[in-house]
N, C-alpha and C positions, 0 to 999 in steps of 0.2 A: 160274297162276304169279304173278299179281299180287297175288294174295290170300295166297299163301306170303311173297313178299316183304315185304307190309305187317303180316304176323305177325311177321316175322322181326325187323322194326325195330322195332314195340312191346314186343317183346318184351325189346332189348338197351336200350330204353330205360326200361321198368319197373327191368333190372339197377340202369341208372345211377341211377335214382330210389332205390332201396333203399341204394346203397352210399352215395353222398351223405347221405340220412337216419342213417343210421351212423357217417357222417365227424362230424355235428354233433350227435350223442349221440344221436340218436332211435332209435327202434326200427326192424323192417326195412322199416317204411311209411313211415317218416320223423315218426313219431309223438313228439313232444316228453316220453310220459308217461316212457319207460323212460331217460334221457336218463344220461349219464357219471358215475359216480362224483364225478370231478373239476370238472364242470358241476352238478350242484345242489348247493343251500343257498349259491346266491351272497350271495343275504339275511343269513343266518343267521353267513355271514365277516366281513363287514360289520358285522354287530352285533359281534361277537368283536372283529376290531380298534378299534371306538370305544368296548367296556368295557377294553379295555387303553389305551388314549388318555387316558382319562380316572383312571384309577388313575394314570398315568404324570405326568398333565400337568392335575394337578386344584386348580394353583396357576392355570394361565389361568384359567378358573372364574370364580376369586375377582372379578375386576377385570371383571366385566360388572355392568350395572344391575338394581336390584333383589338382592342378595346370594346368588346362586345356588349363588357356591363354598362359601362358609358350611355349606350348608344341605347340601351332596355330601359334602362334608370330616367331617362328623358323623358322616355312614352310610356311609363309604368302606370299610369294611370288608366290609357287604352287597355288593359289588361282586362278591365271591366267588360268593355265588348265582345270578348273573345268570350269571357261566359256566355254572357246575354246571348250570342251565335249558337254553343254550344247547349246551350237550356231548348234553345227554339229546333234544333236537330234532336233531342231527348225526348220533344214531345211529340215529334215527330214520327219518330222510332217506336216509339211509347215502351221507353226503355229506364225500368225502374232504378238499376243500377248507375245508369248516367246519371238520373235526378239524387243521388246520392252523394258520388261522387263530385254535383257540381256545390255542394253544401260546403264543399273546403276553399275552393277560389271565392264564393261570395264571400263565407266568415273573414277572410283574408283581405280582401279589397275594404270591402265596410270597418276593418279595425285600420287600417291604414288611408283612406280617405273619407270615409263618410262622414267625417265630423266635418269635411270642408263643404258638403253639403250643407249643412246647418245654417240658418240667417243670423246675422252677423245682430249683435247689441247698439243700441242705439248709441248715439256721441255722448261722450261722456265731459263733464268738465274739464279734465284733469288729460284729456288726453291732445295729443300732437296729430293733424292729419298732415302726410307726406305723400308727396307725389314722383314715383320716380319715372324714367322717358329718356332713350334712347331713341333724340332727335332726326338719326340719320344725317348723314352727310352728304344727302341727295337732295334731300327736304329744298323742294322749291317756295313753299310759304312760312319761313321760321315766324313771322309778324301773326298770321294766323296758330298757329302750333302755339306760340307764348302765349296767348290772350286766349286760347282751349286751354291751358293746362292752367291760367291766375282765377280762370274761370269755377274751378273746383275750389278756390281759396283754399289753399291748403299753404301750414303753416314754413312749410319745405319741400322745396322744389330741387330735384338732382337731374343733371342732364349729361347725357353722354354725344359723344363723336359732336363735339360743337366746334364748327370751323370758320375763317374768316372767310368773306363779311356778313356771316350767318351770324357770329358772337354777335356782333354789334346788333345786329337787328333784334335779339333776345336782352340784353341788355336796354337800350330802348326799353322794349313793350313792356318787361316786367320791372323797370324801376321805379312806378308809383308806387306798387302795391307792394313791390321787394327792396326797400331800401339796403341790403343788407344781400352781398353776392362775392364769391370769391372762385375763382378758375385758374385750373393749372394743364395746363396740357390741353386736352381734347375734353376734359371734365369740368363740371363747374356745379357749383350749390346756391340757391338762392334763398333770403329767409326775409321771416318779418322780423325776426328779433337779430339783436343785435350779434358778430360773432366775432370769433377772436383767435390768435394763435395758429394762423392760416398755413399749412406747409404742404411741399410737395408729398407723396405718398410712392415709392417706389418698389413698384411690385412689378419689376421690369424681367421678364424668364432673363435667362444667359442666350447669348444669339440673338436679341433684338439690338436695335440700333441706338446709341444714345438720343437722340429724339422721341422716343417712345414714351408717351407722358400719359397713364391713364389713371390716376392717381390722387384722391388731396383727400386730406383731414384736419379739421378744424375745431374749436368750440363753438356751440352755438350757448345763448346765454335767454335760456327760456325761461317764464315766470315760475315756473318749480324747479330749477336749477341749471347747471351746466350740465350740458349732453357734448359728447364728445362722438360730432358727423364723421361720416367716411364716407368717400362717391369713388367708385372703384367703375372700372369698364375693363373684361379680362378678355384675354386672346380669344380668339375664336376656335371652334374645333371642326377640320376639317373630314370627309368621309371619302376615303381614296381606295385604292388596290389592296394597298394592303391594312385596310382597318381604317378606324376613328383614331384619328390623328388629335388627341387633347392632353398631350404631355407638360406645352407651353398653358395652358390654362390651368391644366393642376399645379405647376412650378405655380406660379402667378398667384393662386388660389392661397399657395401654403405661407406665401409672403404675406401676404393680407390677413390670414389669420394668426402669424408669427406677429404683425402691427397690434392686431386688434388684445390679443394677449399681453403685448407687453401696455397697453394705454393705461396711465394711472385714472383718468376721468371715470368715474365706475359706471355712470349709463352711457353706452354708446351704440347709436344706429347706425346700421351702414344701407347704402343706397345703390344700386348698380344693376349694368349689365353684366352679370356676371357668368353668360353665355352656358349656364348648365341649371338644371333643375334641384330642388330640393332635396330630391331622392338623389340625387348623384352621387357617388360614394368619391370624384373631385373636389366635391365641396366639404367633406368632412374637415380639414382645419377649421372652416367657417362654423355648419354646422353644429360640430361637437360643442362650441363657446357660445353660439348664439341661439336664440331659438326663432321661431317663424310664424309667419300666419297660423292663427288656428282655426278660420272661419273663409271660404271660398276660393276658389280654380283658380280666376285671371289669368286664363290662359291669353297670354299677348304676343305671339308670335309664332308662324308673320301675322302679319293686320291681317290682309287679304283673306286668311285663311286659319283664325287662330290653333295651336295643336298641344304648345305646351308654353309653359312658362320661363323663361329663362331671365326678365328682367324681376329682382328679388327686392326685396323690406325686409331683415333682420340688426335683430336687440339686443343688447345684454344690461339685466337689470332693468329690465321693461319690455312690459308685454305687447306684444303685433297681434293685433285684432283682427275685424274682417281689411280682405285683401280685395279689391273690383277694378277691373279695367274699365277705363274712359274711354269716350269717342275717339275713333281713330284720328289721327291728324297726318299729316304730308310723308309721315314716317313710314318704315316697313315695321314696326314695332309700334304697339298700341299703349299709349303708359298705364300705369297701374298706381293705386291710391291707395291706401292702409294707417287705419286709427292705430297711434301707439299710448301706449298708457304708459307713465315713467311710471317704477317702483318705487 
């Protein structure tokens, strides 16, 4: 009888063992492997909510030591793969909570690029196509490179790091079809309509050398009005020991937008390498006054291997269309073409 007994209570207390292991996801041992739907890939949510954090809120970023926003803001749109990773480990897991979780980075990526997905609208009458191309100062075929980029006919043509006797060569090719060209430093703009009021642009940081010419602003006088051009080419930003080095390009950046605000001409586009991306919170002078493509990536840079965009098309008082990169030419930068609509 005492042996029934002590059977009878190991045995309701295995029950409870097993049902408890089941309450906290395990299996009927209480084994952790086979554990809830909704209990694994705690991880994996986790990750999920801090790539939507940081898509959402990758202005904090910016303002830690060593330039780390800089350096996120560039590749913010890779942000997307990091889901796409994260979804494909979710189903893996078959981990209901991750798939929950990843519903914030997608709604986040989709409200901040998916419209660049979208096909762009057809050419419109009334609008301007520009070309802009950061020629390289390596470029062994500038004769090729000018007759690829007149080849888009496009109404304006901005070219950066153009050097002798590379100038000359670009001048040649493009002056059947560009009667109409002015260059100041390492920059130059080419047009079919006529332009005017041609002047240096100095948006030189402190610490460069008086030689430093990346610069010029001009009238262009198109059949719906005066537009007032800007070809900007800004410092570079380097990646060292201690950080992202882009203090010279933000100086630079604030000068260019300190131009573009004081311009009485009310539509003005600017053309340029302007060595950061859209999302960069460097190019807020620019950005905050102008607005941007609202239609395609063009990612152009490097050629080789495109990853993000750093050569730009912005407007003010006229809208930037779809944005496409062109065949590559001699360049390590692939140019990029963009319909603008004057308002």
């Amino acid at each position: 009888m005492v042996q029934r007994a002590d059977s009878g209570t190991a045995s309701r207390a295995g029950a409870a063992f097993r049902w408890a292991g089941r309450a906290r996801g395990g299996d009927a041992e209480g084994r952790p492997g086979n554990r809830s739907a909704w209990v694994r890939g705690r991880v994996l949510a986790a990750l999920a909510v801090l790539t939507a954090a940081l898509l959402v809120c990758h202005g904090v970023v910016a303002d830690l030591a060593g330039g780390p926003g800089s350096l996120l803001e560039t590749f913010l749109p890779w942000l997307g793969l990091v889901a796409v990773l994260l979804l494909g480990l979710a189903l893996l897991r078959r981990s209901a909570v991750a798939l929950v979780a990843l519903l914030l980075p997608v709604t986040a990526w989709t409200y901040l690029f998916g419209g660049l997905l979208l096909p762009g609208d057809g050419p419109g009458a009334d609008e301007l196509l520009v070309v802009q191309h950061n020629v390289s100062d390596e470029n062994t075929d500038p004769a090729a490179t000018a007759r690829a980029l007149a080849d888009a006919e496009p109404d304006l043509i901005a070219l950066e790091e153009l050097v002798p006797p590379a100038l000359t060569v670009y001048e040649k090719t493009l002056a059947p079809d560009y009667p109409y060209h002015a260059v100041r430093g390492t920059v130059g703009l080419w047009s079919k309509h006529p332009m005017s009021s041609t002047r240096l642009l100095d948006i030189r940081p402190r610490g460069i050398a008086e030689g430093w010419s990346r610069g010029l602003r001009t009238v262009v006088h198109t059949p719906r009005g005066e537009v007032a051009a800007y070809v900007a080419h800004l410092p570079s930003v380097r990646i060292g020991a201690s950080g992202l080095a882009s203090a010279r390009r933000d100086e630079s950046a604030g000068l260019l937008g300190e131009a573009v605000a004081a311009e009485k001409v009310r539509r003005v586009i600017l053309l340029g390498d302007l060595n950061s991306t859209v999302d960069d919170h460097g190019l807020a002078p620019l950005t905050s006054r102008m607005n941007t493509a609202r239609r395609g990536f063009a990612l152009s840079f490097p050629a080789a291997f495109p990853v993000t965009r750093i050569d730009q098309v912005m407007a003010r008082s006229a809208t930037v269309g779809h944005i496409r990169t062109l065949p590559a030419t001699g360049s390590d930068h692939l140019p990029v073409a963009a319909r603008i609509t004057l308002d």
